[in-house]
C-alpha positions in Angstrom: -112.1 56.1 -409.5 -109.0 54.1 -410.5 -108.7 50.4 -409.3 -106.6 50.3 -406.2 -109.3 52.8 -404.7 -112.1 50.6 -405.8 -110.5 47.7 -404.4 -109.7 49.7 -400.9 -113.4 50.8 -400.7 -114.4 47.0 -401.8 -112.1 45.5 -398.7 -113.9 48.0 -396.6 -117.4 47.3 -397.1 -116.5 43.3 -396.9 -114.7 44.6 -393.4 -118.1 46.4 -392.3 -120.5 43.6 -392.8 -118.1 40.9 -391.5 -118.2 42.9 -388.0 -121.8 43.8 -388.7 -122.6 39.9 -388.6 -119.9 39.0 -386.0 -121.8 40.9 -383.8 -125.4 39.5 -384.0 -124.3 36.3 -384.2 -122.8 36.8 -380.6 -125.9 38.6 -379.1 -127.8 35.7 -380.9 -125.8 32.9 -379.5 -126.0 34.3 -375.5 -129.5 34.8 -376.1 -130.0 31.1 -377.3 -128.0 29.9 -374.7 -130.3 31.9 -372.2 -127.4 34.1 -371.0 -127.6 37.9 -370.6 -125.8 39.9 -372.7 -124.0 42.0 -370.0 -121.8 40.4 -367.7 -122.7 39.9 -364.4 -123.0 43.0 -362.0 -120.1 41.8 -359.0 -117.5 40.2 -358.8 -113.5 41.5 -357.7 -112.9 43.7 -361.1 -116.4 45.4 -360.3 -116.6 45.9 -356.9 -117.9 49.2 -355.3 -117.5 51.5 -352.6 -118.4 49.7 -349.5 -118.8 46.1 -350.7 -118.1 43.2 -348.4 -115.2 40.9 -348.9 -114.3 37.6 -347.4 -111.1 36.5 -347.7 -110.7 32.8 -346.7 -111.9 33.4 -342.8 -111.8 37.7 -342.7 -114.0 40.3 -343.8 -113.0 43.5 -345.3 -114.8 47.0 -346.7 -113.7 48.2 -349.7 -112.7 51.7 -349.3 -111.7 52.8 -352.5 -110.1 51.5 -356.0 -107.4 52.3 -358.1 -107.5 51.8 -362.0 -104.4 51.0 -363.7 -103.5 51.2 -367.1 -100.3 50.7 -368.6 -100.3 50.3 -372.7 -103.0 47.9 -373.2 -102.6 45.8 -369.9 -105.0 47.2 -367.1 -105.5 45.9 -363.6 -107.5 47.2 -360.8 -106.6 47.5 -356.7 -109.4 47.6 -354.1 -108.2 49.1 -351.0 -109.3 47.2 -347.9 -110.3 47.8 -344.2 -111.0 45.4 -341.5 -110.6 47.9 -338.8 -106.9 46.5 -337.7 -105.2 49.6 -338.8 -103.5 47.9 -341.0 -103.4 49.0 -345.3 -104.5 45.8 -347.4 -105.7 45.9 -350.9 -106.9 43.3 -353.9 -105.4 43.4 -357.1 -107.0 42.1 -359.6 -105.2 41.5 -363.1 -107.9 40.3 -365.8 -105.7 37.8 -368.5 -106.9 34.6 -370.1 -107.1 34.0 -366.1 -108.5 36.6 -363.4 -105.1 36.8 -361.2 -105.8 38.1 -357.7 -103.9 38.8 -355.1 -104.2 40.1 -351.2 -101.5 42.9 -350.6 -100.4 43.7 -346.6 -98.4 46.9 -346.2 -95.3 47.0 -345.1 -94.9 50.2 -344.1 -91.1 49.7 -341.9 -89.6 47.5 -344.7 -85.8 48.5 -345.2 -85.8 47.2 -348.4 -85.2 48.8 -351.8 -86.1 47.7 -355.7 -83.7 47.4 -358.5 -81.7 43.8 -357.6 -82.5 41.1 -359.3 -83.7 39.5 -355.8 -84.5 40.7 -352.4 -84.9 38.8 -349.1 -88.1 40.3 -346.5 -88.9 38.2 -343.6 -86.8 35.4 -343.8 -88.3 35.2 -347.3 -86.4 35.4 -350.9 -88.2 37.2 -353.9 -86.8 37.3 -357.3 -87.3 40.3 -359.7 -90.3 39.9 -362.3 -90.9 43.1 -364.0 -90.6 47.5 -363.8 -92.7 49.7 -365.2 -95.0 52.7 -365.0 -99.0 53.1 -365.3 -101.5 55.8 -365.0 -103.9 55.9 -362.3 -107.6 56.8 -361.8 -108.6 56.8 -358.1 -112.0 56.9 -356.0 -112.7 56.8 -352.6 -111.0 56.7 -349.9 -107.0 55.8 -351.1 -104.9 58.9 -349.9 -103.8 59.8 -353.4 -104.8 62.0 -356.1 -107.6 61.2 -359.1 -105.6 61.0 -361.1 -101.7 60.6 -361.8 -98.9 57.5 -362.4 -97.2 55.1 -360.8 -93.7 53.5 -360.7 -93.4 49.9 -360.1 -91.2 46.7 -359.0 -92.7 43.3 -358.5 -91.0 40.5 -357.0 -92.0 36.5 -356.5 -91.1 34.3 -354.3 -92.1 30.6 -353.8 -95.4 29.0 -353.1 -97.3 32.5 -354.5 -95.8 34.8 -352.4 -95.7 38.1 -354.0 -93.4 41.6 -353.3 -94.6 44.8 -354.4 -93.3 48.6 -354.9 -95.0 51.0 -355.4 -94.4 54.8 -355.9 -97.1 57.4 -356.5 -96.7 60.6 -358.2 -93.1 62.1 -356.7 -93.9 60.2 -353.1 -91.3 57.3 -351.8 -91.7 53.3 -352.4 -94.5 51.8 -350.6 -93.7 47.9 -349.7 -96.4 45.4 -349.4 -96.4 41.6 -348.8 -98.9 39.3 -351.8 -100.3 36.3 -351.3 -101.8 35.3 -354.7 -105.4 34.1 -353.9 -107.7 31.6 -355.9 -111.1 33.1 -356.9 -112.6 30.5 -354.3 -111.0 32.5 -351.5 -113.5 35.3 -352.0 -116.8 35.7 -351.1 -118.4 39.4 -352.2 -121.3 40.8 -350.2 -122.8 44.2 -352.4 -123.3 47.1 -350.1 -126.8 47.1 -351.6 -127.6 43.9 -349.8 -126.8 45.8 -346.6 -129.5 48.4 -346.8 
């Protein structure tokens, strides 16, 4: 072997045991501090089929959840139903800070994305991003397993939020955010109904 492969293998075996240690020095820490080593079963990037979730003073089923994944940012919508007929849905967007927000259709919105802002109810959003994600889907949602999605967000003041969405080769769908703190939710697993 000449030296610039010695030194590559060298720089890889240093590389293996560095991650090798890493590693039980984590899974020895959280057992130290008495902590599992999973994360906790519930909470809004992991809920289920059928969960329970209070929203400051309403209660919602979750009917079904899209997984989103767009490079290396992913996010995840849980659709809602409180039996009002109307579509909500939680997104949840996990960062250095869980970001959630609670989505209300607005299925007879006039309104179009691309300008830079857009006024919906006597309220003004301004343009924050476009792009495009794949999809994964279960449950109830209307849509495909699998497939992408164009989008527009907007913002307006005080955490008002304005989203588009288009599925596959269907029209925009409109929906109304209010971005939520995590003490707005409560989450009841369906196992605890049975």
């Amino acid at each position: 072997m000449d030296a610039l492969t010695t030194c590559l293998l060298a720089a890889v075996v240093v590389l293996a045991v560095v991650a090798i240690l890493v590693r039980a020095r984590r899974r020895a820490t959280s057992r130290a501090d008495g902590q599992a080593t999973t994360p906790p079963r519930r909470g809004p990037l992991r809920l289920a089929l059928h969960d329970r979730v209070r929203i400051r003073d309403r209660e919602y089923a979750v009917s079904g959840t899209i997984r989103l994944v767009e490079g290396d940012w992913s996010w995840v919508q849980h659709l809602l139903d409180d039996d009002s007929g109307t579509h909500h849905r939680l997104s949840v967007e996990d960062g250095p800070e869980v970001e959630l927000v609670l989505w209300t259709a607005e299925p007879g919105a006039t309104v179009a994305p691309g300008a830079p802002s857009i006024e919906l109810r006597g309220r003004r959003y301004t343009w924050t991003e476009t792009g495009q994600a794949r999809y994964t889907a279960t449950g109830e949602t209307g849509l495909p397993s699998a497939g992408t999605v164009r989008y527009h967000d907007y913002q307006g003041g005080g955490g008002a939020r304005l989203s588009f969405e288009a599925y596959g080769e269907e029209g925009w769908r409109v929906a109304r955010g209010d971005l939520l703190d995590p003490a707005d939710l409560t989450i009841r697993p369906a196992t605890e109904d049975r």
